[in-house]
VOMAR-480135 format. One line per field, with one value per atom (N, C-alpha, C): x, y negated, z; atom name; residue number from 1. Coordinates in nm, 2 decimals. Example, Ala and Ser with C-alpha at 12.3 -4.5 7.8 and 13.67 -1.06 7.14 Angstrom:
<recs>
c1 = c(1.32	1.23	1.32	1.28	1.37	1.29)
c2 = c(0.57	0.45	0.33	0.22	0.11	0.00)
c3 = c(0.78	0.78	0.78	0.71	0.71	0.79)
gumi = c(N	CA	C	N	CA	C)
base = c(1	1	1	2	2	2)
</recs>
This chain:
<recs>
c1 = c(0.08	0.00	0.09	0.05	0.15	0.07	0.14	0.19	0.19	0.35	0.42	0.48	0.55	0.62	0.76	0.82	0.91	1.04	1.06	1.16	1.26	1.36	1.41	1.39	1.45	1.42	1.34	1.19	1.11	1.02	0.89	0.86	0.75	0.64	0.55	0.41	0.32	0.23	0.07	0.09	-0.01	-0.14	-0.19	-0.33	-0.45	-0.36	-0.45	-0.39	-0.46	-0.36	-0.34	-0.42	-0.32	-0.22	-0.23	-0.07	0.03	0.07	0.21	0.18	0.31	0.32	0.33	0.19	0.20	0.23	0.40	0.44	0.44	0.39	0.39	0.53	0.54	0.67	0.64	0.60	0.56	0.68	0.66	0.76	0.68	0.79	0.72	0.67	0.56	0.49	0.56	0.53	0.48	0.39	0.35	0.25	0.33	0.23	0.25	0.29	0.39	0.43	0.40	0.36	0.36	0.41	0.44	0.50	0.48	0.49	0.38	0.54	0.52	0.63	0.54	0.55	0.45	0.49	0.36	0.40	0.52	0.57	0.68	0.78	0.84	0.93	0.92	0.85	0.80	0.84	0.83	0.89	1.08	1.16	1.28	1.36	1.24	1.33	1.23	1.26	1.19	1.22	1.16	1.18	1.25	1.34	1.40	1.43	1.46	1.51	1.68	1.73	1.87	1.92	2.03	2.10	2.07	2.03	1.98	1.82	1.74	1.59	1.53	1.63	1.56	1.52	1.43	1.38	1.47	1.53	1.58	1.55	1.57	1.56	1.68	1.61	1.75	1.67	1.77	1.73	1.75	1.62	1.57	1.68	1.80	1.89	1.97	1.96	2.05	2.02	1.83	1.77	1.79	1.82	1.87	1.74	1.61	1.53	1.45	1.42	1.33	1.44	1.40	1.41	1.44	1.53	1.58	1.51	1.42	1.35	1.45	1.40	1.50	1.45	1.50	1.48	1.44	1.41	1.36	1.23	1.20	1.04	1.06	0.96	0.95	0.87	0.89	0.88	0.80	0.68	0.62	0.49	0.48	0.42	0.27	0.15	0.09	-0.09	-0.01	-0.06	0.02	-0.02	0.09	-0.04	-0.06	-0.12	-0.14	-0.21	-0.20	-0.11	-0.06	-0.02	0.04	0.04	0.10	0.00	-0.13	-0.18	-0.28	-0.27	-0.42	-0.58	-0.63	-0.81	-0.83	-0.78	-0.89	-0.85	-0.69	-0.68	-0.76	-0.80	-0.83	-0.93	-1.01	-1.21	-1.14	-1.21	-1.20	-1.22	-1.16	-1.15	-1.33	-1.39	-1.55	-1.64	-1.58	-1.72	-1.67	-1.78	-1.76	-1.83	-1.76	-1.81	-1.94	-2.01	-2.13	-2.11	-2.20	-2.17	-2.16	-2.17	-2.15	-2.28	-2.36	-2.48	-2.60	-2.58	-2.70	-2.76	-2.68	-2.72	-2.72	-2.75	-2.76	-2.90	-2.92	-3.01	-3.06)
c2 = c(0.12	0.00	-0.12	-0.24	-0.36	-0.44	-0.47	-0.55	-0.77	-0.71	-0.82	-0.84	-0.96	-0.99	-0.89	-0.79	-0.67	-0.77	-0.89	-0.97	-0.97	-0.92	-0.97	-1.06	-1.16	-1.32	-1.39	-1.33	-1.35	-1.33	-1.22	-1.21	-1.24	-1.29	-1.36	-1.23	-1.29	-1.14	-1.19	-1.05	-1.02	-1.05	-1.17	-1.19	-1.20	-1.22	-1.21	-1.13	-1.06	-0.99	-1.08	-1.18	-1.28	-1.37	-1.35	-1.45	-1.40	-1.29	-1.29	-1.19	-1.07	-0.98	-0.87	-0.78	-0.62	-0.55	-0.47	-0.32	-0.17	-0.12	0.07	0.09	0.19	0.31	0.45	0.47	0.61	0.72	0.78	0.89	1.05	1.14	1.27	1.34	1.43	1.45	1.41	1.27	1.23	1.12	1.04	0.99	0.83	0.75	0.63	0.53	0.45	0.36	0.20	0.08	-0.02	-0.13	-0.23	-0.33	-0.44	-0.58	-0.70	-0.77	-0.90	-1.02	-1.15	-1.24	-1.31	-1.43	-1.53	-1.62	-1.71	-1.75	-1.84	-1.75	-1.62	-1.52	-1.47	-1.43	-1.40	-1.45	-1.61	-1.71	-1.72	-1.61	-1.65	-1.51	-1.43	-1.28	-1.16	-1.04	-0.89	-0.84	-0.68	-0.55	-0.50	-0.36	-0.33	-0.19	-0.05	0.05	0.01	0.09	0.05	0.25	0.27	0.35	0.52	0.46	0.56	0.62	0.51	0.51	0.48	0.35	0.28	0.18	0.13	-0.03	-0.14	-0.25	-0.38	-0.45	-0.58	-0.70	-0.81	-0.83	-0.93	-1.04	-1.14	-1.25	-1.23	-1.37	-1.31	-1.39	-1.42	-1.51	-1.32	-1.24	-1.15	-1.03	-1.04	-0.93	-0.95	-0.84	-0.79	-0.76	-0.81	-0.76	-0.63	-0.56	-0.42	-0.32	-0.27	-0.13	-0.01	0.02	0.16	0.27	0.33	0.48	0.51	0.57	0.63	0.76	0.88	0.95	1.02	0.89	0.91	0.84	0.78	0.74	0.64	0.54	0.43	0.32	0.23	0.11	0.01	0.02	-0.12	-0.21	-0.33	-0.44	-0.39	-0.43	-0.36	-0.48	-0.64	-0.74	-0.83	-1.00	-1.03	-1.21	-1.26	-1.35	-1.44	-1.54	-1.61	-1.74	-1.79	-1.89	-1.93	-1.82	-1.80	-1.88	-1.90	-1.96	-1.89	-1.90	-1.87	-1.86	-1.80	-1.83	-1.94	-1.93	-2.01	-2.18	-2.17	-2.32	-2.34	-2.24	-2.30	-2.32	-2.35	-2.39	-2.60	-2.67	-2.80	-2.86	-2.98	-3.04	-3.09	-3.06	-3.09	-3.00	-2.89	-2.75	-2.65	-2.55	-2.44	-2.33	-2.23	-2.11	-2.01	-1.99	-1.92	-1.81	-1.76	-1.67	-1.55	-1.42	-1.28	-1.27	-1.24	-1.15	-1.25	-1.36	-1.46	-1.54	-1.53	-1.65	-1.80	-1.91	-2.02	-2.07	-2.16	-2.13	-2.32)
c3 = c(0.00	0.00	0.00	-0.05	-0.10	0.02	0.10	0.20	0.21	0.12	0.16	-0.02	-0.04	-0.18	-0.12	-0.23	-0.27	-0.19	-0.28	-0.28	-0.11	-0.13	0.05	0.09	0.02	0.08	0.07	0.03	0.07	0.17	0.18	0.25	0.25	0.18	0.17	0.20	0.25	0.28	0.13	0.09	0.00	0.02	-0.02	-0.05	-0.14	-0.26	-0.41	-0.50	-0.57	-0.68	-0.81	-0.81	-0.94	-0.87	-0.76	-0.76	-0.74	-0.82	-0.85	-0.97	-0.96	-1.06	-0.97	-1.03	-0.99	-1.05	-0.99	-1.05	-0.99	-1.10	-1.10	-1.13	-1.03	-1.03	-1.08	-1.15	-1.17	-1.20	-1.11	-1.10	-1.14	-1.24	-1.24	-1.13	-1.10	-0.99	-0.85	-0.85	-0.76	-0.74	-0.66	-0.63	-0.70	-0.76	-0.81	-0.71	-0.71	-0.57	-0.63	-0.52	-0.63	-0.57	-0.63	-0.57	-0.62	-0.55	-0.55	-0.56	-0.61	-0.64	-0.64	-0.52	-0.50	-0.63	-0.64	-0.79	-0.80	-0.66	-0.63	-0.68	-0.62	-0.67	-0.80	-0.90	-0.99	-1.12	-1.06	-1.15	-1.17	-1.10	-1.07	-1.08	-1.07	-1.07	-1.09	-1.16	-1.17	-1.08	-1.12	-1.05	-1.18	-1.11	-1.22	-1.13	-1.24	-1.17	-1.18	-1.05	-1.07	-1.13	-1.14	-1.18	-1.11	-0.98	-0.89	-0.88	-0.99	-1.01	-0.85	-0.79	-0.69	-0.73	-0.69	-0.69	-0.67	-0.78	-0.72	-0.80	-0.70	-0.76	-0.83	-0.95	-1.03	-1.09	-1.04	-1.14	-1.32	-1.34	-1.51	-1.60	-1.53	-1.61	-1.62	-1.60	-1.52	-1.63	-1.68	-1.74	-1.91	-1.93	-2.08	-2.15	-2.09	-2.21	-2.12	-2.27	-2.23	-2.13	-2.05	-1.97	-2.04	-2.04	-2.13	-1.99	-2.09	-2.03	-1.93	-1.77	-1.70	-1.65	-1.63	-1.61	-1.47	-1.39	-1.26	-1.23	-1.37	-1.32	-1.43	-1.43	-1.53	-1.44	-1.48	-1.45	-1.50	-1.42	-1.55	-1.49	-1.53	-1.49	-1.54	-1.42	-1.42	-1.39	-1.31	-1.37	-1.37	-1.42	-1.47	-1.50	-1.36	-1.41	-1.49	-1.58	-1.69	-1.66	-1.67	-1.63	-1.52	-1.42	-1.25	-1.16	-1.19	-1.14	-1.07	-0.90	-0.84	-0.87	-0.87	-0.93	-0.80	-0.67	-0.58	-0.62	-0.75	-0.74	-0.91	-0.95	-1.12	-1.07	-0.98	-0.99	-0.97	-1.08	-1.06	-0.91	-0.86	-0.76	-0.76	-0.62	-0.58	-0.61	-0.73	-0.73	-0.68	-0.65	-0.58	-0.69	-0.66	-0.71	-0.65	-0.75	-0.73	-0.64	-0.57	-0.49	-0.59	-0.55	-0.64	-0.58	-0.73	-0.68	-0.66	-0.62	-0.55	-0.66	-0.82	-0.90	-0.84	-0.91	-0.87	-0.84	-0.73	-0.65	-0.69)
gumi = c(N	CA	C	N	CA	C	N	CA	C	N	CA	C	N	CA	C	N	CA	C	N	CA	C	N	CA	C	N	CA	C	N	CA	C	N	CA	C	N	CA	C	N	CA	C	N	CA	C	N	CA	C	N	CA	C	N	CA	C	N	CA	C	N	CA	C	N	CA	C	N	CA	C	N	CA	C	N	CA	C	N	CA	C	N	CA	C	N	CA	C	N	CA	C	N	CA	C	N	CA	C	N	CA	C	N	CA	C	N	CA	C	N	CA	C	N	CA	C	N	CA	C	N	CA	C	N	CA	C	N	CA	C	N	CA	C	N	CA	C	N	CA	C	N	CA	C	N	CA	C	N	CA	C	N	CA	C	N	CA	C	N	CA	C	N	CA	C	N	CA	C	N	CA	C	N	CA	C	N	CA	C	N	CA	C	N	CA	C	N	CA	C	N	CA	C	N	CA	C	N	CA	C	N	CA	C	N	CA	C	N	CA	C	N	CA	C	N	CA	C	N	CA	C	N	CA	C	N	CA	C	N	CA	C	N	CA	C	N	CA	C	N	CA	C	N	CA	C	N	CA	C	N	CA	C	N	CA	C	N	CA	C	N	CA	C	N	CA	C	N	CA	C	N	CA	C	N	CA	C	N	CA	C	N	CA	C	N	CA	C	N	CA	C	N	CA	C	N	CA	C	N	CA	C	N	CA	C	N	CA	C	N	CA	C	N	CA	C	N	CA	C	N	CA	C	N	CA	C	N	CA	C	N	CA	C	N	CA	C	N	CA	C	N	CA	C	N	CA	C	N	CA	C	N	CA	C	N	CA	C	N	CA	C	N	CA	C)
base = c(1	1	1	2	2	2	3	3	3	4	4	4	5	5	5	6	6	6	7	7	7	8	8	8	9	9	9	10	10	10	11	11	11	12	12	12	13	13	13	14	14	14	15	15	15	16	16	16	17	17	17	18	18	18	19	19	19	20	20	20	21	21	21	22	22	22	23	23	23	24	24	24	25	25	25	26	26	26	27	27	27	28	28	28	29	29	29	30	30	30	31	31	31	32	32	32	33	33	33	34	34	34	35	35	35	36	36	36	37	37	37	38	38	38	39	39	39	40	40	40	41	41	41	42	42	42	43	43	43	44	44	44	45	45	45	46	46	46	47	47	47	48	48	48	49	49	49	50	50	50	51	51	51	52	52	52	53	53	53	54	54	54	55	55	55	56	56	56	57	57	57	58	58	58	59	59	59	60	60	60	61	61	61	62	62	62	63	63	63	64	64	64	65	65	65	66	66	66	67	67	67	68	68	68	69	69	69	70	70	70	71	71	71	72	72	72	73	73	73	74	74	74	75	75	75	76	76	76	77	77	77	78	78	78	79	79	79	80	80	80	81	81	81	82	82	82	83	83	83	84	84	84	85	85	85	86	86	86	87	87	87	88	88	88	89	89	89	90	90	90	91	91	91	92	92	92	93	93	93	94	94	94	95	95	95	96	96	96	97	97	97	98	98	98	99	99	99	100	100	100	101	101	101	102	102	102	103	103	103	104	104	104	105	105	105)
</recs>
């Protein structure tokens, strides 16, 4: 279960899933693992398998592009908001959003 942003120096605890970037680890039989990169981090660095088909983090000045297949699982972004922007900040300044389910009244 995704917690907190992956990043060390970060830290940030998981509240929306569009603000940041959600990754799948999918590993052969085993169980899918996932990991969150909050929007602030996200903008500055990936996930990436390292050599050992562990999880790390590198900056995107750092990344070569596509992920060459690894043979301990695969790696891949799984959302990836529009813009890096929160929904609760794209609603205009003074309206509110409809409730779910209630229509407008």
């Amino acid at each position: 279960m995704v917690s907190c942003c992956v990043n060390p120096a970060c830290g940030v605890e998981f509240k929306l899933l569009n603000a940041g970037d959600l990754y799948a680890h999918e590993r052969p039989n085993l169980n899918t693992e996932f990991f969150w990169l909050c929007s602030e981090c996200c903008s500055k660095v990936e996930l990436q398998l390292d050599g050992n088909g562990y999880i790390s983090v590198r900056k995107r000045s750092e990344m070569d592009g596509r992920q060459p297949p690894h043979p301990a699982g695969h790696l891949r972004v799984v959302t990836r908001p529009i813009g890096r922007k929160p929904w609760r900040h794209s609603i205009p300044s003074g309206e509110r959003a409809a409730p779910l389910g209630l229509g407008w009244t």
